[in-house]
N, C-alpha and C positions, 0 to 999 in steps of 0.2 A: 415600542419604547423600552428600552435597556433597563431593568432592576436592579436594585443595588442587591449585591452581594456579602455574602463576610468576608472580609480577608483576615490576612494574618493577624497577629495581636502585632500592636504596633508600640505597645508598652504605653501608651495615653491612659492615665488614673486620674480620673477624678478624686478629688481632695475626700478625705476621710470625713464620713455622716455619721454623725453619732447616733446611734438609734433610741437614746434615751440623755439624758440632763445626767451629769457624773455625780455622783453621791458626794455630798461633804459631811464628813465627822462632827456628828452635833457635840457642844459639852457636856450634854447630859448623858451621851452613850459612850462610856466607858470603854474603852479598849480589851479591859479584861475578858469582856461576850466572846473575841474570837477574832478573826481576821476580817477585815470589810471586804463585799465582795467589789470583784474590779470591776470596772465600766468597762461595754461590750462599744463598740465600732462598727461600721461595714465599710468594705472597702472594695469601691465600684470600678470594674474596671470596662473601658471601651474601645472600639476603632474606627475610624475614620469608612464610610460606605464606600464600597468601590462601585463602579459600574461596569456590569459585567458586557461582554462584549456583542454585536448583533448575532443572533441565532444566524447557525450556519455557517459563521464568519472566524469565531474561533481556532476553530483545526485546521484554516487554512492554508493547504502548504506554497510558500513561495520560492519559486524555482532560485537560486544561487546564481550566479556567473558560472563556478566551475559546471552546473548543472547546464548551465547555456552552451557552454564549451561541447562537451558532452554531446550533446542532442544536435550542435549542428555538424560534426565530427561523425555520427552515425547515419543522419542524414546524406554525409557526404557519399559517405560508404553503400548506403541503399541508392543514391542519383547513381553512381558507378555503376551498379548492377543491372540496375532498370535502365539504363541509357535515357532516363528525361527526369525534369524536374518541374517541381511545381511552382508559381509567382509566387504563391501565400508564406508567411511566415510563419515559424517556430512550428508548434505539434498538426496545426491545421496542415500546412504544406508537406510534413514527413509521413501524415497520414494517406495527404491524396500520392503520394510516392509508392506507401504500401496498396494502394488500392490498385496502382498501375502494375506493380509487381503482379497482384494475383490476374489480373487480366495477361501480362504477359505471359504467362506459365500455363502449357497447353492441359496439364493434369494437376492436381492435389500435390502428388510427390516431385514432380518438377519448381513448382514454388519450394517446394520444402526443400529440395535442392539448391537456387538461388538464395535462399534467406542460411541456410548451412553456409555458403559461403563469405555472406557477408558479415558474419560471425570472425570469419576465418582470418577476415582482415581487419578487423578491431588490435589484434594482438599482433606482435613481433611472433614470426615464425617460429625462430628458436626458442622463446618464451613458452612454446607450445608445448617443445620436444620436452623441454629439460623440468616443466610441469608433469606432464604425465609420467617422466622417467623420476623424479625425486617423490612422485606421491605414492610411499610403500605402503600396500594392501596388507592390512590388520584382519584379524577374526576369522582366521580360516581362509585369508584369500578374498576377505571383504572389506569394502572401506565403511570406517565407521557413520552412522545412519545420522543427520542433521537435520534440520527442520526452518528454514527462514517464510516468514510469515509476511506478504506484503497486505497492508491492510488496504491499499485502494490502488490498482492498477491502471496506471492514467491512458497506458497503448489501447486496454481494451474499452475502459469508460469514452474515448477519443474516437475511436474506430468505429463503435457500435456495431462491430460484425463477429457474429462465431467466428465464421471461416478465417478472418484477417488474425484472429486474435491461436486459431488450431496450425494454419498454415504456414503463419512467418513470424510466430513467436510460440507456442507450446512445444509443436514438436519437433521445429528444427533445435531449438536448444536441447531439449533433450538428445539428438542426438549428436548435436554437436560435443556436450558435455560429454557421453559416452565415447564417441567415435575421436575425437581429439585432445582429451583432457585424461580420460581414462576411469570417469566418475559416472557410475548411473546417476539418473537424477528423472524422479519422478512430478509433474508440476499437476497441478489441480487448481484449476481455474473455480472462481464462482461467478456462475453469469447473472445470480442478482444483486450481488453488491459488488461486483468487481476486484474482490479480492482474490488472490492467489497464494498458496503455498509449496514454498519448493523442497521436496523431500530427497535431499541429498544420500547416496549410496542405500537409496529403493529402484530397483527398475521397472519400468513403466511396464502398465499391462498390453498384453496386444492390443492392435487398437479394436478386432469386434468389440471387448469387452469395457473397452475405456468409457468411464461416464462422460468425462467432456462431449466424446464423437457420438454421443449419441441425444445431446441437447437440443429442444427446437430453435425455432430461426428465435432472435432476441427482439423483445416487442419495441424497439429504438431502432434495431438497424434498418434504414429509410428503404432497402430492397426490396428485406420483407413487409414493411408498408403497402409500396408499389404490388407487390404479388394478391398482397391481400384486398388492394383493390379491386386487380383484376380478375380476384375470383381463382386464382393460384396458391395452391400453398406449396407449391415449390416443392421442395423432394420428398421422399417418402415419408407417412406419421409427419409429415409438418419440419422435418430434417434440414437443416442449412445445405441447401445444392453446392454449395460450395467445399463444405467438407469432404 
């Protein structure tokens, strides 16, 4: 059950309480003594209880139209690539898409090559050119360092997969951003809240050393479920086979 909350002052004042019965001027006390002293007041003020919203319910984000737009426009873009699609709607369906992608791609770097290009065709081509030809390198020949912060990454909370989340969104963007845009761009996933941040003109470390590629399999992704039923833990130190 929902608690009330404070909210704002709503400017509602209760009527002025006197904290005491106001002095009256007796005849017998003289004015000459000094000045009477004034009567004191209090004055209360309140606001209406709100009720605050159900735990968990608050922050939660609702997708837009233009967001709809969006998502079935990239969808379209990833059926193109993978040549199949899925009956399910909206993130459920563009996931089991992603899943078909990594099954199509006979290695690591061949997904990452199919999701590079699906990248490639989000944007008008010239839009590509004339971006990396107008974005003049600062600081000796660097572009200056940014930082955008996603607080909750819905591909990879949806996916539940390292691999899906390393494969056809970490590091093809990174090189896409590099290779067509002309921006390094460093991204740093977090596999237990799901956030990411992308560190704009940082270049990404090789991958032996990248902490993402060295994550175990995620206690969600239903794979690694199955493996650990079977008495499997999949790739080496407990590693997403699929990285």
């Amino acid at each position: 059950m929902a608690t009330p909350t404070t909210s704002r002052l709503h400017g509602h004042l209760l009527p002025a309480l006197p904290s005491r019965p106001p002095r009256v001027p007796s005849s017998s006390a003289p004015s000459a003594r000094g000045p009477s002293r004034r009567s004191s007041s209090r004055l209360y003020c309140s606001s209406p209880p709100v009720e605050a919203p159900p735990s968990g319910k608050g922050g939660e984000y609702r997708p837009s139209f233009a967001d709809d737009l969006l998502l079935a426009f990239f969808r379209a873009k990833m059926v193109e690539e993978v040549g199949w699609d899925s009956q399910k709607p909206g993130y459920d369906g563009l996931i089991e898409v992603a899943n078909r992608l990594m099954i199509k791609g006979k290695s690591a770097s061949e997904t990452e090559q199919s999701a590079v290009r699906v990248l490639q065709t989000l944007f008008p081509p010239l839009l590509l050119v004339l971006f990396k030809a107008l974005l003049a390198p600062i600081a000796n020949g660097q572009i200056a360092s940014m930082m955008v912060f996603v607080e909750k990454c819905k591909y990879l909370e949806e996916s539940k997969c390292l691999g899906i989340c390393i494969n056809t969104c970490k590091l093809p963007t990174q090189t896409f951003f590099k290779d067509h845009m002309g921006v390094d761009l460093y991204m740093e996933p977090n596999f237990e809240d799901y956030s990411c941040q992308f560190n704009f003109g940082v270049p990404p470390p090789p991958l032996d050393t990248d902490k993402a590629l060295q994550e175990p399999c995620l206690d969600i992704c239903t794979n690694a479920r199955r493996r650990r039923e079977l008495g499997s833990s999949g790739g080496p130190d407990g590693l997403c086979p699929q990285v």
